[in-house]
C-alpha positions in Angstrom: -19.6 -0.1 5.5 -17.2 -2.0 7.2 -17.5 -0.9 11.0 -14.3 -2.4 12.2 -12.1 -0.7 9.5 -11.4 2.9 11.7 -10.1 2.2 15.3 -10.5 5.8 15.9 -11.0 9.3 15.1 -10.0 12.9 16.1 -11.7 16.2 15.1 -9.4 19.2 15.2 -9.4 23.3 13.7 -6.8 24.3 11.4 -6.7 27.2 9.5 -10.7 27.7 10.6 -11.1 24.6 8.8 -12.9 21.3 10.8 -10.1 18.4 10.1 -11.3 14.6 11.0 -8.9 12.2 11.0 -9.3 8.4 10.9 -7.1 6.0 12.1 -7.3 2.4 10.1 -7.7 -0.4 12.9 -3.8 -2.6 12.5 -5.7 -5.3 12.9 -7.5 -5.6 9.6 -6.5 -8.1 7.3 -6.5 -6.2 4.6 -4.1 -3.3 6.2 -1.9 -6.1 8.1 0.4 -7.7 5.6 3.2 -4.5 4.9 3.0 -1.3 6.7 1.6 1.5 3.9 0.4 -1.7 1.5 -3.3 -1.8 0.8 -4.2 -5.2 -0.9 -7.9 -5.1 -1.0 -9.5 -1.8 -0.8 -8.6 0.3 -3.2 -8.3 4.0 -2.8 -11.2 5.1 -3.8 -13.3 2.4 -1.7 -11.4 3.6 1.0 -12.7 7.3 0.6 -15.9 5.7 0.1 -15.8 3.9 3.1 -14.4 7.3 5.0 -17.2 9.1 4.0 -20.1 6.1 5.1 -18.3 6.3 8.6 -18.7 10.6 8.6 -21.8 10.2 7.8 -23.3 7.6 10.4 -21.0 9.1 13.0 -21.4 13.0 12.6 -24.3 13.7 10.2 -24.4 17.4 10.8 -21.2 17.6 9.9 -21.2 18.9 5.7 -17.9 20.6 5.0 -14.4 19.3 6.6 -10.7 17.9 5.4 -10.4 14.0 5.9 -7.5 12.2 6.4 -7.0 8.6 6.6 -3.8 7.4 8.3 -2.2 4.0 9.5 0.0 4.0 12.1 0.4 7.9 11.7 1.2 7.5 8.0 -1.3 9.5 6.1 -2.6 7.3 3.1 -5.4 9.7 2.1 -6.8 13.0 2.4 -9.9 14.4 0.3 -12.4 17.2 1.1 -15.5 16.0 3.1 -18.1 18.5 1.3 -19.2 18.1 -2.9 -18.5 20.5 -5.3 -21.7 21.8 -6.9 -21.6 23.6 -10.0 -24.5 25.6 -11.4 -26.1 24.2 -14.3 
């Protein structure tokens, strides 16, 4: 996990639902050449990387809505918890 990838986070309720949001650090090369551009993480690293920083930060947390924005631009959003289906 990259630690210097999220600059910050907030926690917030909506609709009864826990909502974490993630703010990209500006600073990243990756995130710094165009606004909204991501040149080496692609999306699904990104959740990936979203998900290690949940985890290490708030490990009791299980079941929220995370979204990953940049300068107030959301650039994902994906369901903390897994779907587990009953074999």
């Amino acid at each position: 996990m990259n630690e210097d990838l999220f600059q910050s986070y907030e926690i917030k309720e909506r609709n009864g639902k826990l909502v974490i949001i993630l703010e990209l650090n500006p600073q990243m090369e990756e995130f710094a050449a165009e606004p909204g551009l991501v040149t080496h993480h692609q999306i699904g690293s990104l959740e990936d990387e979203a998900r290690q920083y949940i985890e290490e930060k708030f490990p009791m947390i299980e079941d929220a809505v995370v979204s990953v924005v940049a300068e107030d631009i959301p650039l994902l959003t994906f369901p903390l918890h897994e779907v587990h289906q009953n074999s």
